[in-house]
C-alpha positions in Angstrom: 16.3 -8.1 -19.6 12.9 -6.9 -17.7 10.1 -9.2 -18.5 6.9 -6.9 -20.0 5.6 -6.7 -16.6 8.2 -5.4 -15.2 9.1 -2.5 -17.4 8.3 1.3 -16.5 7.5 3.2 -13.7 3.9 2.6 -12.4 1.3 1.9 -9.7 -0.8 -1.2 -10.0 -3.6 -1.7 -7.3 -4.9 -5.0 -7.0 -7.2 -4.2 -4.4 -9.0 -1.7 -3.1 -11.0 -3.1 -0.2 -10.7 -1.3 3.5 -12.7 -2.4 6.7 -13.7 -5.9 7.6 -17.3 -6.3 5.9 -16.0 -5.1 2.5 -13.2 -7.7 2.4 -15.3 -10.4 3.9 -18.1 -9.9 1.5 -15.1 -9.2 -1.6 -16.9 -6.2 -2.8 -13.7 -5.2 -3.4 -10.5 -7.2 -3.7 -7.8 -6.6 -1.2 -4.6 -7.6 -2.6 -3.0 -4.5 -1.8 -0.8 -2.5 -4.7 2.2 -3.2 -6.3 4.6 -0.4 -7.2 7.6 -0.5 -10.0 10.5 0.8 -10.5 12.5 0.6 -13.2 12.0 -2.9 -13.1 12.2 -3.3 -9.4 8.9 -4.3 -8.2 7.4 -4.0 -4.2 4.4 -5.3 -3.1 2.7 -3.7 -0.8 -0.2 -4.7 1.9 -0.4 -8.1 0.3 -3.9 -8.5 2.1 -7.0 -11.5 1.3 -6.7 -12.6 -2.5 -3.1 -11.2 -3.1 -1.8 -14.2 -4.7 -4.7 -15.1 -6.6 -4.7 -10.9 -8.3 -1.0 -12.1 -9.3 -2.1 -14.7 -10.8 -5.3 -13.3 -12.8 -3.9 -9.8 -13.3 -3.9 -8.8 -16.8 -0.9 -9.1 -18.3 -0.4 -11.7 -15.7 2.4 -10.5 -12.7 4.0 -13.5 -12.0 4.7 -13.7 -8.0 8.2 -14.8 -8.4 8.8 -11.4 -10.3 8.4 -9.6 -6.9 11.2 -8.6 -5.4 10.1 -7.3 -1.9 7.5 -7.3 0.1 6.2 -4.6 2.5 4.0 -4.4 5.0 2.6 -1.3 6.3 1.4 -2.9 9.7 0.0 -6.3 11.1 -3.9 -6.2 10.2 -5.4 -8.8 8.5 -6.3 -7.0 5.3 -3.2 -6.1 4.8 -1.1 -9.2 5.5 -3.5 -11.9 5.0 -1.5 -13.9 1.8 2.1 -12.6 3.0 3.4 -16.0 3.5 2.0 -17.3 0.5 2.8 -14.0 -1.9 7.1 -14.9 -0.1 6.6 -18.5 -1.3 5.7 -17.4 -4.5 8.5 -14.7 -4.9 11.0 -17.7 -3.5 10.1 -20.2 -5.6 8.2 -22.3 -2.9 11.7 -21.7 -1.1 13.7 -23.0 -3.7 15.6 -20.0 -4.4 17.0 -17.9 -1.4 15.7 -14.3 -2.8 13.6 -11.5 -1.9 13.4 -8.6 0.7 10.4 -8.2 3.7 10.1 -4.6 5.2 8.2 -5.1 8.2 7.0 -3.6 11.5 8.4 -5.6 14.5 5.5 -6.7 15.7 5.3 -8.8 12.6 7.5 -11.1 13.7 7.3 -11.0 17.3 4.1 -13.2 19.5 1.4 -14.5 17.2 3.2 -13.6 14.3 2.2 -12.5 10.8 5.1 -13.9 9.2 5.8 -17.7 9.9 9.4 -18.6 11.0 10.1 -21.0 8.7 8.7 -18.5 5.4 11.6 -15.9 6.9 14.2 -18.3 6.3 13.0 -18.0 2.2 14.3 -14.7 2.2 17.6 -13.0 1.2 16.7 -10.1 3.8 14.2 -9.1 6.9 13.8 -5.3 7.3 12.2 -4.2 10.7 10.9 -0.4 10.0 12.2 2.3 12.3 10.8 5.4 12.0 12.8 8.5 9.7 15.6 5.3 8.6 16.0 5.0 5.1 16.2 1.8 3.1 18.3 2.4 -0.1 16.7 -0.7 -2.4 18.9 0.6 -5.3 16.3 1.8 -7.8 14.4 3.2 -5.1 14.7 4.8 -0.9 12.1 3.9 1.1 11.6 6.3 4.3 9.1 5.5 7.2 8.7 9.2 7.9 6.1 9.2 10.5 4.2 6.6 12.8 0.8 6.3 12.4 -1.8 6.2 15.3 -3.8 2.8 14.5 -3.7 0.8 17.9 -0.5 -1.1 16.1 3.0 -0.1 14.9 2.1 1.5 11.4 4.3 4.0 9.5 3.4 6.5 6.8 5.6 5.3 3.7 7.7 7.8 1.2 9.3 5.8 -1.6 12.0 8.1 -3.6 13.1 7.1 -7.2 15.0 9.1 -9.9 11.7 10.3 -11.0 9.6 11.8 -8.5 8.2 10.8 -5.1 5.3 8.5 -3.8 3.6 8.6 -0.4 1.6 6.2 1.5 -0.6 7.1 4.4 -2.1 3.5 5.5 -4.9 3.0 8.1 -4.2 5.8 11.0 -6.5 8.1 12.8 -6.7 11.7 11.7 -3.7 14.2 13.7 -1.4 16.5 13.0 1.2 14.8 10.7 4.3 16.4 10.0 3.4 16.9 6.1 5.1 19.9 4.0 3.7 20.8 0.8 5.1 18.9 -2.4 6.4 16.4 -0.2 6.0 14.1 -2.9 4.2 14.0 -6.5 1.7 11.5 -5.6 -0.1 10.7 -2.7 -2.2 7.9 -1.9 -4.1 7.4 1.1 -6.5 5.3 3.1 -9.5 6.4 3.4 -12.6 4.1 4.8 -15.0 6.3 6.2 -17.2 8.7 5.0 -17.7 10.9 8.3 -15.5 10.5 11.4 -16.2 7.8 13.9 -15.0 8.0 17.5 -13.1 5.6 18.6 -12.8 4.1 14.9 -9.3 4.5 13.7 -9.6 5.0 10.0 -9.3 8.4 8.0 -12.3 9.9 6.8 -13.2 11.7 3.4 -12.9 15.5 5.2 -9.4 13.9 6.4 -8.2 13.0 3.5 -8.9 16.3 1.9 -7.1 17.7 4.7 -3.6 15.5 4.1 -4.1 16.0 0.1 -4.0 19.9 0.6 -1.3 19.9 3.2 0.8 18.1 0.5 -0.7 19.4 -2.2 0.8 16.6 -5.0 0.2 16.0 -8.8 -2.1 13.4 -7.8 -3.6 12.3 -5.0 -5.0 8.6 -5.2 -7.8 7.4 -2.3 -8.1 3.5 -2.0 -8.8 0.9 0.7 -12.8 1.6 1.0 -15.4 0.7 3.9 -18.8 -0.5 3.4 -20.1 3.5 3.1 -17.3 4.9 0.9 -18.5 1.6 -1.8 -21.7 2.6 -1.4 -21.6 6.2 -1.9 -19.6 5.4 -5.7 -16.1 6.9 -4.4 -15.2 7.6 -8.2 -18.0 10.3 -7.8 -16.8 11.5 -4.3 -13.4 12.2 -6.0 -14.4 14.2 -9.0 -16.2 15.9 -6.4 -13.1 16.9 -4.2 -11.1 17.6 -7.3 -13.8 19.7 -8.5 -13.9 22.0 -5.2 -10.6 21.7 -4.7 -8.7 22.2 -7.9 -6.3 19.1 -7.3 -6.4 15.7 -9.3 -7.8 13.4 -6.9 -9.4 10.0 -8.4 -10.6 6.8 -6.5 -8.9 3.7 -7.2 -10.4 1.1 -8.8 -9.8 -2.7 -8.4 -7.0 -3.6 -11.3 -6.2 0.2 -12.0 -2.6 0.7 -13.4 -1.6 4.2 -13.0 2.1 4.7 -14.8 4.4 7.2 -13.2 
């Protein structure tokens, strides 16, 4: 029987923080999001604070609940407490359990993931692009590479109910999106107006993705210093104002069921 926590079908972010200064200073947490399915639960981008946002999430999500971990790519804010968020779904190591879906380069010189926390696990994953991963209650496809300076992949998670994709950190290009690709979208944005040379997706960018796709909802998260300031609650009643879509802005504990 599913504990409470782990009923339903829904998004839960426990952070919303993108670029260096706004995870340094915490403005936002950045303990990444957790989906669930049907009572399988993945957590994803488990960046600066993850474990602690487990711990103080209300209701409480216990760490050992999780049953896999996924990492869109090797940045700090994003894989900052993976080693302590596998303890916790292991039991400290006591129990072999648990799935990581990874990038290589994870795993490979100065890695991410320490050796001896990969021996914890039931499974290792290492992403290839377009290959599914059938957990059961839900597929996950990596259906496109990112352009971020390190592997990174664009995330579409499949469940008897609908679709959910994930555009991490990545420049803006032309992605190979087709409309209603999935029901809800989420996506990276930390910057306001395009920077050259800065890797990140900008507001005008984002717009651009969430029409391509065109989903029930689109979802912006992981915010720079600029985005914060700016109140991005306001930026996204703005876009889905002009644009006729449900956008909103993420907040820092928001639990969006499916």
């Amino acid at each position: 029987m599913a504990s409470e926590e782990k009923k339903g079908n829904y998004i839960k972010f426990l952070g919303t923080a993108g670029a260096r200064f706004v995870v340094i200073k915490q403005l936002r947490s950045s303990g990444g999001f957790i989906l669930n399915f049907d009572g399988y639960r993945i957590h994803v981008d488990p960046g600066p604070g993850a474990i602690v946002k487990l711990n103080s999430s209300k209701p409480r999500l216990d760490p050992y609940h999780t049953d896999c971990v996924l990492i869109s790519h090797r940045h700090l804010d994003h894989t900052n407490d993976v080693n302590v968020v596998i303890e916790g779904m292991t039991n400290g190591g006591l129990n072999k359990r648990g799935l990581l879906i990874t990038p290589q380069d994870c795993l490979d010189n100065d890695p991410v993931v320490l050796r001896y926390v990969r021996n914890y696990l039931e499974k290792i994953i290492v992403v290839k692009e377009k290959e599914e991963i059938d957990l059961g209650p839900v597929k996950i496809i990596p259906v496109f590479k990112l352009q971020h300076g390190v592997e990174n992949y664009a995330f579409l998670f499949q469940w008897k109910n609908g679709k959910i994709l994930f555009i991490s950190d990545t420049e803006f290009f032309e992605m190979p999106l087709k409309k209603k690709m999935a029901d809800v979208l989420i996506v990276n944005t930390v910057l306001t107006e395009r920077r050259q040379g800065v890797l990140h997706l900008c507001i005008d960018d984002a717009m651009k993705i969430i029409e391509r796709v065109h989903p029930e909802l689109a979802i912006l998260t992981h915010f720079g210093m600029h985005i914060v300031q700016s109140k991005p609650w306001e930026i996204a009643e703005k876009l889905s104002r002009e644009s006729g879509l449900k956008i909103i802005a993420a907040n820092d504990g928001m639990r969006i069921d499916l």
